[in-house]
N, C-alpha and C positions, 0 to 999 in steps of 0.2 A: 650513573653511580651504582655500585656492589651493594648487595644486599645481603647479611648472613642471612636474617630468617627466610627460607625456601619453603614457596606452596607447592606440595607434591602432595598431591589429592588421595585423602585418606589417612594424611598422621597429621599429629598435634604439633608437634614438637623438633624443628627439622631447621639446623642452622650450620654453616661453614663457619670452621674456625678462623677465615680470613679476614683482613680490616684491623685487627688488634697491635696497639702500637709497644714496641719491645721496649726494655730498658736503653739497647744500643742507639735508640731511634730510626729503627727500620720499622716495617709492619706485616704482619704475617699475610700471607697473598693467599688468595681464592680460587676453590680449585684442587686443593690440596685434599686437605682432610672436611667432613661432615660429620656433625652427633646427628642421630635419629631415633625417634621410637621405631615400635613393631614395624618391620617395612613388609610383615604378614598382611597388613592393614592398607595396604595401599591396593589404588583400585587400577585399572588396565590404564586410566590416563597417569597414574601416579604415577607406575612402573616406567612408563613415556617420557614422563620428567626428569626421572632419574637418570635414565640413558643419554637423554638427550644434555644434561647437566654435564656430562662426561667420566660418570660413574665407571668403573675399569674391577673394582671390588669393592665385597661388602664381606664386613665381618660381623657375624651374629654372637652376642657375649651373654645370651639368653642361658641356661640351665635344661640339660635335656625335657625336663618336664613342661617346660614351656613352650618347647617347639610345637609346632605343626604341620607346616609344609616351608620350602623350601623355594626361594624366586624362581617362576619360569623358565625352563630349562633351554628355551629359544632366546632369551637372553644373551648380549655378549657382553657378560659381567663375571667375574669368580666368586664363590661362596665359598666363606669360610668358617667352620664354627670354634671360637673356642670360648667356653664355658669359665665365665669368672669366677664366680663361688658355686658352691656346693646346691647339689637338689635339697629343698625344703626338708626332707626325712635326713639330711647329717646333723647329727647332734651339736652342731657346733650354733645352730640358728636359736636354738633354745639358750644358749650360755649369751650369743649376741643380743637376743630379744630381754633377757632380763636384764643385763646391761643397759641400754636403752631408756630402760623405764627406771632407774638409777636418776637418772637426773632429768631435766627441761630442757627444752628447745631453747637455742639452738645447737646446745652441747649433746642431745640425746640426738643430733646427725651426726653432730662431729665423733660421737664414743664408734656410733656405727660404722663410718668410712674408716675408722683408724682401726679396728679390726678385721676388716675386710682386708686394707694394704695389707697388716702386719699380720694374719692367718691364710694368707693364698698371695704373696708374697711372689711365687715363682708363677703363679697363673698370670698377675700384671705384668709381669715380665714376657710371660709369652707371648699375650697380647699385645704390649706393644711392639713387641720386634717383629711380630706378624705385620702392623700396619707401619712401620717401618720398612719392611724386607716387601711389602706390595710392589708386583712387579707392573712395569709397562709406566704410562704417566697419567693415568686414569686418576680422579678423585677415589677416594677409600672412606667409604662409610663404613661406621660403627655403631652400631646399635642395643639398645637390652629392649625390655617392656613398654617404658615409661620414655626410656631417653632422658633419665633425671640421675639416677644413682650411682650404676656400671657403668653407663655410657658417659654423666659429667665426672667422677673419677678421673677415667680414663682421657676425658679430654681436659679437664685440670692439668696431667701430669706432661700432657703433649705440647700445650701451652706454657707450663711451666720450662719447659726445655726447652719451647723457642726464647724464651726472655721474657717473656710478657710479665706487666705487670699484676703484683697478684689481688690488687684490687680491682681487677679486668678481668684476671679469671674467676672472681668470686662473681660478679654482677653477670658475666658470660651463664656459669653456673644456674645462678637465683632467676634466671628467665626462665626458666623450666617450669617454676611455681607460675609463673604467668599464665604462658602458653597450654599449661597443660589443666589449668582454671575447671573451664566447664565439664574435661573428662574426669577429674579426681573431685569434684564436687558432686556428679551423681553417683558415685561407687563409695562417697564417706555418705550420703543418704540415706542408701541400701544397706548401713549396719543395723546388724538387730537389737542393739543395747547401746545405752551411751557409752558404755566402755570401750566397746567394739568401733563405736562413733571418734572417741576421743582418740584410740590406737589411730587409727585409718589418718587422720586429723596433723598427727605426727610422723606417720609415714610419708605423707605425701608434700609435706613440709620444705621448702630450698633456700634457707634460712644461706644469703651471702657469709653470715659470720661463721657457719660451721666450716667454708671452703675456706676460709680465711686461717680458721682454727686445726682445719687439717693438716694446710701447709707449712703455717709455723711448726704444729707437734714436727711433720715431718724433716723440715732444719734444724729441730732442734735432737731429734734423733739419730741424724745422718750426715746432716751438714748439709746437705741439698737435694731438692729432687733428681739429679745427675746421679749423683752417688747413691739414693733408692733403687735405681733401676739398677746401675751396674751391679747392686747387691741381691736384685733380682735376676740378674744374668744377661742385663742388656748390655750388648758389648760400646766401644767407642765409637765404632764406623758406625752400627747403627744407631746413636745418638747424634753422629753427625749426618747422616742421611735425613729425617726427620727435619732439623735445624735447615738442611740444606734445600728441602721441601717445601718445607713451612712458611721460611723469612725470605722477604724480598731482597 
């Protein structure tokens, strides 16, 4: 039996979107797509695993300041970057962060994700028609930091297109809070003030009701995840590419 969480030695956080059962009653297959943290973080056997998984691409939705280096270039894998929101110094993180702090969890993820979609609008777009338009029949990883924010987003919206149910992609989503337990417990440790403690606290938070509350705002602004994308420039073919990827 299929396994979404994958141990690839060196991240926290690493699952195929495969196994999820659709509205049609088909199931998304495995193989396809992967979330993942840093794959900066993986070690000579990780990078082994990946390859050996059948990895073909990997798209990195990290922010230039978070780069570092770049997968071994003896790889037969493609890199691609493209950058979801904005480097920490655009002013827009400071309008988002006091937003945030505006209300409680689990609505202070949901205010986050919904300006993210709705102020880089054309960047989710890019992205996903990047991992739609992946060539060859390789799995296509996508990854941020954490593998919780950019990365479940983004695999929200991918699941949302295949049919899934969206209490499947909320609980898909809220494993991130699990998985990722022991690394975002000693990094809210290491704050210097309880402020600093209680921020960190809600950053690293994957409350299922915020994915829940994303996706509704987003039908109810658009009419559907479908229609999000195309109003982000994702065309039909590649929405049926994806669909035709994803579901069995």
């Amino acid at each position: 039996m299929q396994r979404r969480d994958l141990d690839w030695e060196g991240l926290f956080n690493v699952r195929d979107l495969g196994g999820h059962p659709t509205r049609a009653g088909k199931q998304t297959k495995y193989g396809a797509y992967v979330r993942a943290d840093n794959v900066d973080r993986l070690t000579d056997a990780g990078w082994r695993a990946l390859v050996d998984y059948g990895v073909g691409t990997v798209i990195d939705l990290r922010y230039a300041e978070e780069r570092e280096v770049d997968p071994p270039v003896d790889l037969p894998i493609v890199s691609i970057h493209r950058p979801l929101v904005p480097n920490l110094s655009h002013p827009d993180w400071e309008d988002i962060h006091q937003l945030s702090l505006s209300v409680e969890l689990p609505d202070a993820t949901k205010v986050v994700y919904l300006e993210f979609l709705e102020r880089y609008r054309d960047r989710f777009g890019e992205v996903v028609g990047s991992i739609a338009s992946a060539e060859g029949d390789g799995a296509v990883v996508f990854y941020c930091m954490a593998g919780k924010d950019r990365t479940g987003l983004i695999a929200a919206l991918l699941l949302a297109v295949a049919g899934v149910e969206r209490g499947a992609i909320a609980e898909d989503y809220a494993l991130s809070g699990q998985n990722l337990r022991t690394f975002l417990d000693g990094w809210i440790e290491t704050a210097g003030d309880d402020d600093e403690r209680a921020l960190r606290t809600r950053i690293g938070a994957a409350p299922a009701e915020a994915m829940l509350g994303v996706l509704d705002a987003i039908d109810e602004r658009y009419g559907s995840v479908d229609e999000y994308l195309r109003d982000a420039g994702v065309t039909d073919e590649l929405l049926d590419r994806i669909r035709g990827r994803l579901v069995e």
